[in-house]
C-alpha positions as CSV (number, residue, x, y, z in Angstrom):
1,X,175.3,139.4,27.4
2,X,175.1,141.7,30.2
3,X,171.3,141.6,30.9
4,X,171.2,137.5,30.4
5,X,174.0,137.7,33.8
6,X,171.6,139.8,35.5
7,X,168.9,138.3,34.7
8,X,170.9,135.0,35.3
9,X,171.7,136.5,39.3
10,X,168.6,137.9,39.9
11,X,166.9,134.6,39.4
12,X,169.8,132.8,41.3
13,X,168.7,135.6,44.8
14,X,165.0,134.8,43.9
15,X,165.7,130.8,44.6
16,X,167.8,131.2,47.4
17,X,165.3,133.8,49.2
18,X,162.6,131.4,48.4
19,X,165.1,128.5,50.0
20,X,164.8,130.4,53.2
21,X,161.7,131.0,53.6
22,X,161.3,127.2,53.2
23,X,163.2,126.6,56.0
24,X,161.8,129.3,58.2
25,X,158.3,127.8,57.7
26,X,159.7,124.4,58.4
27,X,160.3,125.7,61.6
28,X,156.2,125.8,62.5
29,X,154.9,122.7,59.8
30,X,154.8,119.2,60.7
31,X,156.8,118.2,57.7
32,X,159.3,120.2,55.3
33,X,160.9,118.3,52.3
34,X,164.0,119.3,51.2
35,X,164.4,121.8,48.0
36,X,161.4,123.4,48.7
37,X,160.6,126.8,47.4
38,X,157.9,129.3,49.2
39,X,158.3,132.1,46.7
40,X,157.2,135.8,48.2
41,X,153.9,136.4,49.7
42,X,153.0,132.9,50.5
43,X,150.8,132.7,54.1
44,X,150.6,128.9,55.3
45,X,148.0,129.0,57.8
46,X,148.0,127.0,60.7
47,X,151.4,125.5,59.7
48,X,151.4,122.6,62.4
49,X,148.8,120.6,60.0
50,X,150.8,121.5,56.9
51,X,153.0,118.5,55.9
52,X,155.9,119.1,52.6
53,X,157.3,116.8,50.5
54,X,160.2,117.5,48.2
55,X,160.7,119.1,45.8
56,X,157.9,121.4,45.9
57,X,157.8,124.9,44.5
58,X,155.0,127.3,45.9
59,X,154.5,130.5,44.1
60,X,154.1,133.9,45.1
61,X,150.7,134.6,47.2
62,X,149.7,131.4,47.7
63,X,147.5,130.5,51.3
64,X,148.0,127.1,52.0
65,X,145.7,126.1,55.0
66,X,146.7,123.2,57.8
67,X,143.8,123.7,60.2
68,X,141.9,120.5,59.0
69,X,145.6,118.8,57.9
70,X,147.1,119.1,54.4
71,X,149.3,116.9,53.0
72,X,151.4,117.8,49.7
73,X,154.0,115.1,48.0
74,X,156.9,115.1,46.5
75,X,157.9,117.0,42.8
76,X,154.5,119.4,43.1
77,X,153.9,122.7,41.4
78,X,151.5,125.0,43.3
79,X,150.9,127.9,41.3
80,X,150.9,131.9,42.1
81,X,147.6,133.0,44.0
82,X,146.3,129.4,44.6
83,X,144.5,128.9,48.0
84,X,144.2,125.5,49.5
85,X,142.1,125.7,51.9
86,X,141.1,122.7,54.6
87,X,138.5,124.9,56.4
88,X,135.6,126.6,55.3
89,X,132.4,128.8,57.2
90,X,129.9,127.0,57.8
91,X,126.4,128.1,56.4
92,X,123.8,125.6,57.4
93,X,122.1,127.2,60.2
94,X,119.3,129.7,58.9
95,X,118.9,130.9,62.0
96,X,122.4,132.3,62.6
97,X,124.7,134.8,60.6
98,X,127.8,132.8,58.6
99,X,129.5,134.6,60.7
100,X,129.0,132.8,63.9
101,X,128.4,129.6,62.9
102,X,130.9,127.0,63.1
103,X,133.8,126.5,61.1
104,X,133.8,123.1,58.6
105,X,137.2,121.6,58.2
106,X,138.7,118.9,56.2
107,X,141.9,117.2,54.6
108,X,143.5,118.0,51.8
109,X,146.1,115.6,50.3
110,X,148.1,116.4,47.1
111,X,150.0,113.4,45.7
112,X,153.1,113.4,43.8
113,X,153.9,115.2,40.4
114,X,151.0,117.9,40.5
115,X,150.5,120.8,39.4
116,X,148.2,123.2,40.2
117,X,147.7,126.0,38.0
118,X,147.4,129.8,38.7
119,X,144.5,131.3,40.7
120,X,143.3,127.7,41.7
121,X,141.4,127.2,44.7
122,X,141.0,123.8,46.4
123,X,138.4,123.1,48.9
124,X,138.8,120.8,52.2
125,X,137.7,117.1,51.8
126,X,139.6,116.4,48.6
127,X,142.2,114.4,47.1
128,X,144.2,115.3,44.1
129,X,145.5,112.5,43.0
130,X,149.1,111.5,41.5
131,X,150.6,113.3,38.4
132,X,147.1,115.3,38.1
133,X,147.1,119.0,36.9
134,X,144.5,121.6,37.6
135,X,144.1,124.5,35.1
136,X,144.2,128.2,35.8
137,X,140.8,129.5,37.9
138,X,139.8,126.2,38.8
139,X,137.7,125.5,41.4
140,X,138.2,121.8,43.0
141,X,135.7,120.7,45.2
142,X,135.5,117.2,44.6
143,X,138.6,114.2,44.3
144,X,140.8,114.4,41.1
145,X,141.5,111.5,39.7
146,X,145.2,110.6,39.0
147,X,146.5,111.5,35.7
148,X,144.0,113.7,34.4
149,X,143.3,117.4,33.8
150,X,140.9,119.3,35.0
151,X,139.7,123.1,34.9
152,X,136.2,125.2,35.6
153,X,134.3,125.9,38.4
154,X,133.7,123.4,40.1
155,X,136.5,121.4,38.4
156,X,135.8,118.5,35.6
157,X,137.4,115.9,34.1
158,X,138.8,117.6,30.4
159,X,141.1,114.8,29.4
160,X,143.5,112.7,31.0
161,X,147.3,113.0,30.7
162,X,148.3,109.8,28.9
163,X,146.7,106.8,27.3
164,X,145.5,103.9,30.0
165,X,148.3,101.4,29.9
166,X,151.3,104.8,29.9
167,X,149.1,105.7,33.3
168,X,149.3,102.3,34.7
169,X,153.1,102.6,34.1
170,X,153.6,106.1,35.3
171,X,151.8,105.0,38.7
172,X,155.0,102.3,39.3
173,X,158.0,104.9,38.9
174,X,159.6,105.9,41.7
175,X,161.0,109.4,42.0
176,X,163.9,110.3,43.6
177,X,164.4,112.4,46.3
């Protein structure tokens, strides 16, 4: 019984640290849901483009990018290590080093009810679309399709979540906030 309470507190100063450091990096994003969760180690750069919905955990060491504007919704898991990224190096110009050339940015939206597994990286100019999951180690450089799960580098389509007509239901529920 003993180590189940301490486990039981531990966990309880884990979620209430977490809590904070939501609200501190509401404090510099565009947009912070409530009951969010920014575990230890998370880096949000360029917070001012980074809009929260609710409900959204964020696990330890995750870089969450807002240069070229991301947008995550409501009831989303973002797994340990993941980086989102909305800006890349640019690497078109032969004639200069990567290092000075241009930066390439883009959006990144993340609708409701995903989850993003751990170690995933997501690239600028993508959409992950509603109720979606991305495996462990994926790399997404491309939309992802509502519903469906996907894993590799680059990311494809493995199978989708539910049957066609539970997906057409599952896109008219409402969550609460």
């Amino acid at each position: 019984m003993p180590v189940n309470f301490l486990q039981k507190v531990f966990n309880e100063i884990v979620f209430l640290l977490s809590r904070m450091r939501a609200f501190l990096w509401s404090l510099f994003c565009r947009r912070m849901g409530k009951y969010v969760y920014i575990m230890k180690g998370c880096y949000l750069m360029s917070p001012a483009g980074i809009e929260i919905g609710h409900h959204v955990s964020i696990n330890h060491h995750a870089t969450l990018s807002g240069q070229g504007r991301l947008v995550i919704g409501n009831y989303v898991l973002i797994g340990p290590n993941c980086n989102v990224l909305t800006s890349n190096h640019g690497f078109s110009d032969w004639k200069k080093p990567i290092l000075i050339q241009s930066v390439c940015v883009g959006p990144i939206t993340i609708e409701d009810d995903v989850w993003l597994g751990a170690n995933v990286v997501v690239l600028p100019n993508v959409k992950i679309g509603r109720g979606a999951i991305v495996g462990a180690n994926a790399v997404v450089t491309k939309d992802v399709e509502a519903y469906s799960i996907v894993g590799g580098v680059p990311a494809k389509l493995i199978k989708y979540r539910f049957p066609a007509e539970e997906i057409e239901q599952a896109r008219n529920i409402m969550f609460k906030n």
